[in-house]
KESEVEX-806726 format. One line per field, with one value per residue (C-alpha): residue in one letter; x, z, y. Coordinates in Angstrom, 3 decimals. Each point is the difference from the previous one (the first is absolute). Example, Ala and Ser with C-alpha at 12.3 -4.5 7.8 and 13.67 -1.06 7.14 Angstrom:
BEGIN
residu = A  S
x = 12.300  1.370
z = 7.800  -0.660
y = -4.500  3.440
This chain:
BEGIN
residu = X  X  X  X  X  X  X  X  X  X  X  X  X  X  X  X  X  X  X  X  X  X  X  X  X  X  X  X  X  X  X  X  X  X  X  X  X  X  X  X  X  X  X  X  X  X  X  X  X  X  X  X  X  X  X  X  X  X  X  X  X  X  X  X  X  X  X  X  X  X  X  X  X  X  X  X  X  X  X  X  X  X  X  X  X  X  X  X  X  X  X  X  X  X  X  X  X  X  X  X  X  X  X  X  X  X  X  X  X  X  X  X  X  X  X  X  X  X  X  X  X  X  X  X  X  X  X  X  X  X  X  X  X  X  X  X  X  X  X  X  X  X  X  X  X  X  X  X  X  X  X  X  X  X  X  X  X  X  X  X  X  X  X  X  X  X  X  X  X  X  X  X  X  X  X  X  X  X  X  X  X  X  X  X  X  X  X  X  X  X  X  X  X  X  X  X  X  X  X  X  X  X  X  X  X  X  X  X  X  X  X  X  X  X  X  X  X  X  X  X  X  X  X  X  X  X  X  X  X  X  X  X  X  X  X  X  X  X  X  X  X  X  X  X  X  X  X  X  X  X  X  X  X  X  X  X  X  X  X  X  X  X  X  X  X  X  X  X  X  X  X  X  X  X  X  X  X  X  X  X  X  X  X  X  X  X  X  X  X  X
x = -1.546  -2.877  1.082  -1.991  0.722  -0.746  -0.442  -1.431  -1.773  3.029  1.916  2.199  -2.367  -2.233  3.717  0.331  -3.327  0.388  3.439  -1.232  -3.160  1.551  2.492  -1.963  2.757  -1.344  -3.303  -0.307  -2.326  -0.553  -0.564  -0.804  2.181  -3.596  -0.151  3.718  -0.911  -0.671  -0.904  0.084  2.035  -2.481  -0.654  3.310  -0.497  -3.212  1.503  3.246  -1.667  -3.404  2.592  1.927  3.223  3.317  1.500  -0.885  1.071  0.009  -0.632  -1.220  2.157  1.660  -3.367  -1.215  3.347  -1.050  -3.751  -1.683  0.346  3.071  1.845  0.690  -0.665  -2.867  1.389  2.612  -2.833  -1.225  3.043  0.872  -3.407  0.417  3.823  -1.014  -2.963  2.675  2.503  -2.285  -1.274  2.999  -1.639  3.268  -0.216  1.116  0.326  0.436  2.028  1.526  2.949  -1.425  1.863  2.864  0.933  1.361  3.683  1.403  1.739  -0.141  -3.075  -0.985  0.716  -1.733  2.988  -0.506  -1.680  -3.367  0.289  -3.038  -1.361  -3.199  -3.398  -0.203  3.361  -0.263  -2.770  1.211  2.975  -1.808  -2.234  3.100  1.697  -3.767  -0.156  3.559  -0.275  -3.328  0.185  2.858  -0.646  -0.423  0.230  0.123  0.580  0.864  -1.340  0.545  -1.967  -2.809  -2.315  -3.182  -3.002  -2.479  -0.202  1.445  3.615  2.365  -0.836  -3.383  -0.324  2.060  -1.715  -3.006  0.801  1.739  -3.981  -1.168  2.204  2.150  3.377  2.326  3.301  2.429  3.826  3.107  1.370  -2.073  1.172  -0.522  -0.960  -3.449  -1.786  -3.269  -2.841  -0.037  3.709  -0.086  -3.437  2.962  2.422  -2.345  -1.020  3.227  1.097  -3.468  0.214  3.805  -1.234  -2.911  2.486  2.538  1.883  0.477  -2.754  2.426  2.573  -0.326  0.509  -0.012  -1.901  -0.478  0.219  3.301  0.797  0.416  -1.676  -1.129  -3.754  0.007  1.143  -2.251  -2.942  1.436  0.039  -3.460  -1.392  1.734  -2.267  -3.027  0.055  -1.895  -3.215  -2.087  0.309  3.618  0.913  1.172  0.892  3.552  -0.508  -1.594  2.886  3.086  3.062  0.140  3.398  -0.066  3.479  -0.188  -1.372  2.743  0.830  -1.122  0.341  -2.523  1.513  0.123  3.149  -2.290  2.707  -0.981  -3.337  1.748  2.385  -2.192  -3.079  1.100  -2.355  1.426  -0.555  -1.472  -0.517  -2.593  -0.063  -2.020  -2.723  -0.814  -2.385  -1.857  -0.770  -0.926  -2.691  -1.317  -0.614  -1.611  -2.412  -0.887  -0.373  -0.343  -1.509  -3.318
z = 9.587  0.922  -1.496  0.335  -2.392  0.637  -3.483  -2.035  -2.039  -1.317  -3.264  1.989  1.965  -3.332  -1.111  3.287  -0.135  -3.479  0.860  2.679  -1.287  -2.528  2.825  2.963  2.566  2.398  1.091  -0.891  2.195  -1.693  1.457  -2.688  0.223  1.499  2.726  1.259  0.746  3.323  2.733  3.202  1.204  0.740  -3.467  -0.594  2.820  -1.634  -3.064  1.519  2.450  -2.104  -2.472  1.001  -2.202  0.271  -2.369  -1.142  -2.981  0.341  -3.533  1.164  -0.459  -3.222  -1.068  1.247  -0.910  -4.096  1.054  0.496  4.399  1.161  2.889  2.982  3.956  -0.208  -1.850  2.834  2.893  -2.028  -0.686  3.993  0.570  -2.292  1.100  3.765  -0.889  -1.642  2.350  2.545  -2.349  -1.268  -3.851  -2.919  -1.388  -3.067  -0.881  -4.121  -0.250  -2.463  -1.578  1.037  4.002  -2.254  -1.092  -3.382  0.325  -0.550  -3.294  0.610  0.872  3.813  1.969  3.013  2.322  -1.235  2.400  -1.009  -0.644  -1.715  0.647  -1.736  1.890  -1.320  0.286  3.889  0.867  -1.823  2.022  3.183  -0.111  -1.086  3.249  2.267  -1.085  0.326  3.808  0.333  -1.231  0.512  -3.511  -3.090  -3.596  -1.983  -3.389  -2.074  -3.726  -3.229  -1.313  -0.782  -3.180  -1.256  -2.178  3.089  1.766  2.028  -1.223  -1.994  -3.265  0.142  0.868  -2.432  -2.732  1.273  -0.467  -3.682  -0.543  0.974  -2.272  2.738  -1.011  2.309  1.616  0.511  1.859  -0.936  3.407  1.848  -0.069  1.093  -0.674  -0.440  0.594  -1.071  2.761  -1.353  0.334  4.048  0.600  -1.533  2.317  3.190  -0.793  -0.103  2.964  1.619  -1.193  2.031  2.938  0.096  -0.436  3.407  -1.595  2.205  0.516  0.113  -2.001  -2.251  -3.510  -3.821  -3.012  -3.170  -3.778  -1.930  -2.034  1.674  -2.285  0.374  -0.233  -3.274  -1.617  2.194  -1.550  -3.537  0.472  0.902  -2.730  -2.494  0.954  0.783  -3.461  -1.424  1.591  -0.998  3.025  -0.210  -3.702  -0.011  3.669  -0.587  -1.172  3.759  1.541  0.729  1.584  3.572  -0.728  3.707  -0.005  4.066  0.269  1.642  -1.347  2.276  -0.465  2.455  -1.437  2.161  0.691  -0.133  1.327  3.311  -1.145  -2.761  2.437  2.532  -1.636  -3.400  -1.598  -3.330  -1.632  -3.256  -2.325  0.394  -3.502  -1.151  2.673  -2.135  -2.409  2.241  2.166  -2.692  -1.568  3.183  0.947  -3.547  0.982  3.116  -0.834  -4.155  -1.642  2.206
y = -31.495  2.415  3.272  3.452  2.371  3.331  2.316  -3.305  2.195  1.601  -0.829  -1.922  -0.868  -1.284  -1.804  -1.967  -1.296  -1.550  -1.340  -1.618  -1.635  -2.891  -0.920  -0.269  0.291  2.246  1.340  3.861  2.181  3.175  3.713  2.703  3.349  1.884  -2.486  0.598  3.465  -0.619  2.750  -2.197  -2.929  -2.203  -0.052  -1.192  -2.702  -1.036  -0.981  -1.669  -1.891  -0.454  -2.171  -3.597  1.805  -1.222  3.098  3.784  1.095  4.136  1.579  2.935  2.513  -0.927  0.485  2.827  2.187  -0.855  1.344  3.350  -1.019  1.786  -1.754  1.404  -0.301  -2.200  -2.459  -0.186  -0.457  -2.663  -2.200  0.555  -1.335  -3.073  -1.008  0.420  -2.962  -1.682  -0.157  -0.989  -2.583  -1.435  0.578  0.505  3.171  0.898  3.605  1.623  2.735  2.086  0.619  4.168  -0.557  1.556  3.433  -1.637  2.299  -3.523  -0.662  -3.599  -2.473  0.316  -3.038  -1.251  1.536  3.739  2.266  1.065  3.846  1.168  4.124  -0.570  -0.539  -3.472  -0.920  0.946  -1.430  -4.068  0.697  1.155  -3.747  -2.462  1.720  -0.905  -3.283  -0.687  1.229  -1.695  -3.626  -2.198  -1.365  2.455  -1.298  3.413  0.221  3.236  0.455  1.995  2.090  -2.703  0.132  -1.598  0.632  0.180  3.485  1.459  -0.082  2.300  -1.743  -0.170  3.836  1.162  -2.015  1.838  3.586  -1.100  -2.055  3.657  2.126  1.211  1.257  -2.142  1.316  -2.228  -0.249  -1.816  0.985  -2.032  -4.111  -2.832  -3.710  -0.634  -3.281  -1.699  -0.919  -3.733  -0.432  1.971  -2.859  -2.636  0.998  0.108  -3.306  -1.489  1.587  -1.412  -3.402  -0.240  1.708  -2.630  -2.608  0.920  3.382  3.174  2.331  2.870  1.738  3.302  -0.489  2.039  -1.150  1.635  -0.623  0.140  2.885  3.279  2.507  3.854  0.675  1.622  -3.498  -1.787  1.969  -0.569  -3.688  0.320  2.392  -2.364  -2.854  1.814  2.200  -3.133  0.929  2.881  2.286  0.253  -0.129  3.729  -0.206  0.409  3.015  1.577  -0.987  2.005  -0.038  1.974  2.421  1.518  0.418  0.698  -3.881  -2.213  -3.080  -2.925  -3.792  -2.551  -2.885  -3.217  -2.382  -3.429  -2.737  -0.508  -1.237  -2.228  -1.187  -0.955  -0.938  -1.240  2.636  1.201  3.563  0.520  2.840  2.521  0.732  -3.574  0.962  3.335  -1.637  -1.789  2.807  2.527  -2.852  -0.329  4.005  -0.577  -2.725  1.248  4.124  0.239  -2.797  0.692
């Protein structure tokens, strides 16, 4: 297949492309995130129609919510503007997520059934464009993450290994969980999904992948610190970070209920935990050793 994949020069982005190259399976046509930003719809139709593509593959957003870019109302002009084409097209669409469309009250993972109840800006607007492409295009592949991780910017790792690199003291929560998930193992997942929908599968369906192990952000950091404290910048880093002890904070959980995707795709979990290293050498490589 012919996929474009918009946000290529994201750390997923960055993950899908080296997935993809050894196997050459499928064709990837790449946007950058500055190039999705578009202020007209012809520039949407350009693209679409500018490209033989039998597939997009919409990273946008779970990009752009780990960036400085907020999301909001233009974000939901554009994806109108790109499931319309679509539609009239008859191009698969598939649409990442986040685990974020909830509130996190839940004591217990969030399956695909649960009703999307997220207050926050961000958590609005993912909910407001999985309901437009839903009504738009009679066939929507979209596919809710963790909280995903990597050693390229932007993500949650990566910035707070650069205020510890700085000497910022670093505030963090144990009310705040979740299960995290590594860029390489989301760009594994994709392509397995890919490689069935290439082969006949259905290019539709809403499904929940993250890595096992739920685990608050405070241990999340830990893990990290542990394996970066081997490099120079963050030898004493441990000591700039700090438990949060708002006592007002309440306790959510963003954890995801993955058998859907195991059960339909044969796509098995694994832990977030052996990803840690390999993300912390490569913030290293590309933002230290230099």
């Amino acid at each position: 297949m012919r996929i474009l994949v918009l946000g290529l020069d994201s750390p997923l982005g960055f993950a899908l492309r080296s997935f993809a190259a050894p196997l050459m399976r499928h064709e990837i046509i790449g946007v950058d995130m500055d190039a999705t930003r578009w202020r007209r719809e012809r520039q949407v139709k350009k693209l679409i129609r500018g490209q033989s593509i039998d597939l997009i593959l919409d990273a946008r957003l779970v990009t752009q919510i780990d960036g400085v870019d907020p999301v909001g109302q233009p974000d939901l002009e554009r994806t109108r503007w790109l499931s319309a084409l679509a539609a009239r097209d008859r191009v698969g669409y598939v649409f990442l997520s986040s685990a974020r469309v909830f509130s996190g009250a839940l004591t217990r993972p969030y399956r695909e059934t649960d009703q999307p109840d997220a207050d926050d800006p961000v958590g609005k607007t993912l909910i407001e464009v999985e309901r437009q492409l839903d009504s738009t295009l009679d066939e929507i592949f979209i596919l809710r993450l963790g909280l995903m991780f990597g050693g390229r910017r932007p993500n949650p790792l990566a910035r707070a290994l650069d205020a510890l690199a700085r000497g910022d003291r670093l505030k963090v929560s144990e009310q705040a969980r979740g299960s995290p998930v590594h860029v390489a193992e989301v760009a594994r997942v994709i392509h397995g999904i890919l490689d069935q929908i290439g082969a006949g599968a259905s290019r539709s369906g809403l499904y929940h992948y993250s890595g096992i192990g739920e685990v608050n952000a405070y241990s999340f950091m830990e893990t990290v610190l542990a394996n970066a404290s081997q490099y120079a910048p963050f030898r004493e880093a441990r000591e700039l970070m700090e438990l949060n002890k708002n006592e007002t904070e309440r306790m959510t959980s963003l954890s995801l209920d993955c058998a859907q995707i195991r059960q339909q795709f044969g796509i098995q979990q694994l832990g977030w935990r052996e990803f840690v290293p390999r993300a912390v050498q490569r913030y290293i490589e590309l933002y230290i050793e230099e």
